[in-house]
C-alpha positions as CSV (number, residue, x, y, z in Angstrom):
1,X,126.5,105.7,90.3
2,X,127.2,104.5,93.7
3,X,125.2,101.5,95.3
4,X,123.8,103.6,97.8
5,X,122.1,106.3,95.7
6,X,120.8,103.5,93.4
7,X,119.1,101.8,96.5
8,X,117.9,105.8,97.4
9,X,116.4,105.9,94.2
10,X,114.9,102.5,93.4
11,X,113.3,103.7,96.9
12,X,111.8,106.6,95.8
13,X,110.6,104.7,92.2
14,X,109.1,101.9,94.6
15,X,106.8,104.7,96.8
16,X,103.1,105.1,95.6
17,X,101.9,108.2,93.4
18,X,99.6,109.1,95.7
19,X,102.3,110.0,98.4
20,X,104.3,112.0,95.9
21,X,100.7,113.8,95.0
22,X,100.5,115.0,98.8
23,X,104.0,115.7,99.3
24,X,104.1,118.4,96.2
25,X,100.3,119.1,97.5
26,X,102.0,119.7,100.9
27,X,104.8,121.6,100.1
28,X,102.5,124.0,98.0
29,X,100.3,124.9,101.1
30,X,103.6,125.3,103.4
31,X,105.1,128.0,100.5
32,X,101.1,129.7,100.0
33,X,101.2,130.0,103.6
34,X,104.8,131.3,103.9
35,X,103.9,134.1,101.4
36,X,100.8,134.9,103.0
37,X,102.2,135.3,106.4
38,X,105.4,137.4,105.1
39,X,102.9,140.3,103.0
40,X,100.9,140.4,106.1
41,X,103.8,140.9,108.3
42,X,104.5,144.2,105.7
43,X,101.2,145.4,106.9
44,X,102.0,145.4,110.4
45,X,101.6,143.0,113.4
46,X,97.9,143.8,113.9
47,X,97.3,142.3,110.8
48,X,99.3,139.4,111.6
49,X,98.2,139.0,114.7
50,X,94.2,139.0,113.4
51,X,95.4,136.7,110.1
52,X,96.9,134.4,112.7
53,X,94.3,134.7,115.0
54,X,91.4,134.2,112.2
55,X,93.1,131.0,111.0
56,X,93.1,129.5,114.6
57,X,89.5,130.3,115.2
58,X,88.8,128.5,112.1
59,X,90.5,125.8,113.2
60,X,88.9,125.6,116.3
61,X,85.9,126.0,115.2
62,X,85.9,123.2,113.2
63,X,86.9,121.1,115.4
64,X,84.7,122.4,118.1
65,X,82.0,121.4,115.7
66,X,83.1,118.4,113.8
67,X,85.0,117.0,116.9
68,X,87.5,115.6,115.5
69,X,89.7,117.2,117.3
70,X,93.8,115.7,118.0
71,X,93.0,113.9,120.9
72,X,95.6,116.1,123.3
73,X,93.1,118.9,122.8
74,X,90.2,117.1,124.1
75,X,89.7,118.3,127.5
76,X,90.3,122.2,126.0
77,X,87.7,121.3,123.3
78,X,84.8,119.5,125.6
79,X,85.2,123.0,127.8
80,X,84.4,125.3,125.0
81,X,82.3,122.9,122.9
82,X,79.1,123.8,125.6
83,X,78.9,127.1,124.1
84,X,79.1,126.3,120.3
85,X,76.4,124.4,118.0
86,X,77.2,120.7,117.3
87,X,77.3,119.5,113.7
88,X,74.0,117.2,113.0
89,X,75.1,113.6,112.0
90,X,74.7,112.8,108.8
91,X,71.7,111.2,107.2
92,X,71.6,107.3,106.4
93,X,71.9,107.3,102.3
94,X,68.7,105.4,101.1
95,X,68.4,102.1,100.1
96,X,68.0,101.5,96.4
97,X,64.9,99.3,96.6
C-alpha cells in the first residue's frame, strides 16, 4: 500500500463515530428524497410541483415559527413572520427542591 492511502486511511480511522453516523444518516435522506422526487415526477409536474411546494412551506413554516431561520433569510422571514403565530418559549424545568 502506498504511503498516501495509508495516511487517507489512518484519517478516516482517526474521525469520530458520530460523524460517520450522520454521514450514512445523510446520504440515506439524499437517496429517500431522490426516490421520492423521481415517482412523483412519473405522476406529472403538478404533483411535483405541489410535493416541492409542500416541502418548502414546511420549511418555512418552521422557521417562520421557531425562527431559527439561516440568517440570509431573515429580512424575508421578519416580513412574513407578522402573519403567522409565534412558537411560546419554553417553560423553566422545575427545581428539584
Amino acid at each position: 500500500m502506498s504511503e498516501t492511502v495509508k495516511h487517507v486511511f489512518q484519517t478516516f480511522m482517526e474521525m469520530p463515530v458520530d460523524f460517520w453516523v450522520k454521514t450514512l444518516i445523510a446520504a440515506g435522506v439524499l437517496f429517500l428524497l431522490f426516490t421520492v422526487v423521481k415517482k412523483a415526477a412519473r405522476l406529472g409536474q403538478i404533483v411535483t410541483l405541489l410535493l416541492v411546494l409542500f416541502i418548502l412551506g414546511v420549511i418555512g413554516y418552521k422557521w417562520v415559527r421557531q425562527r431559527n431561520e439561516p440568517a440570509f433569510m431573515t429580512p424575508i422571514v421578519d416580513f412574513v413572520a407578522r402573519f403567522f403565530p409565534q412558537a411560546q418559549p419554553a417553560a423553566p424545568a422545575p427545581s428539584g427542591k
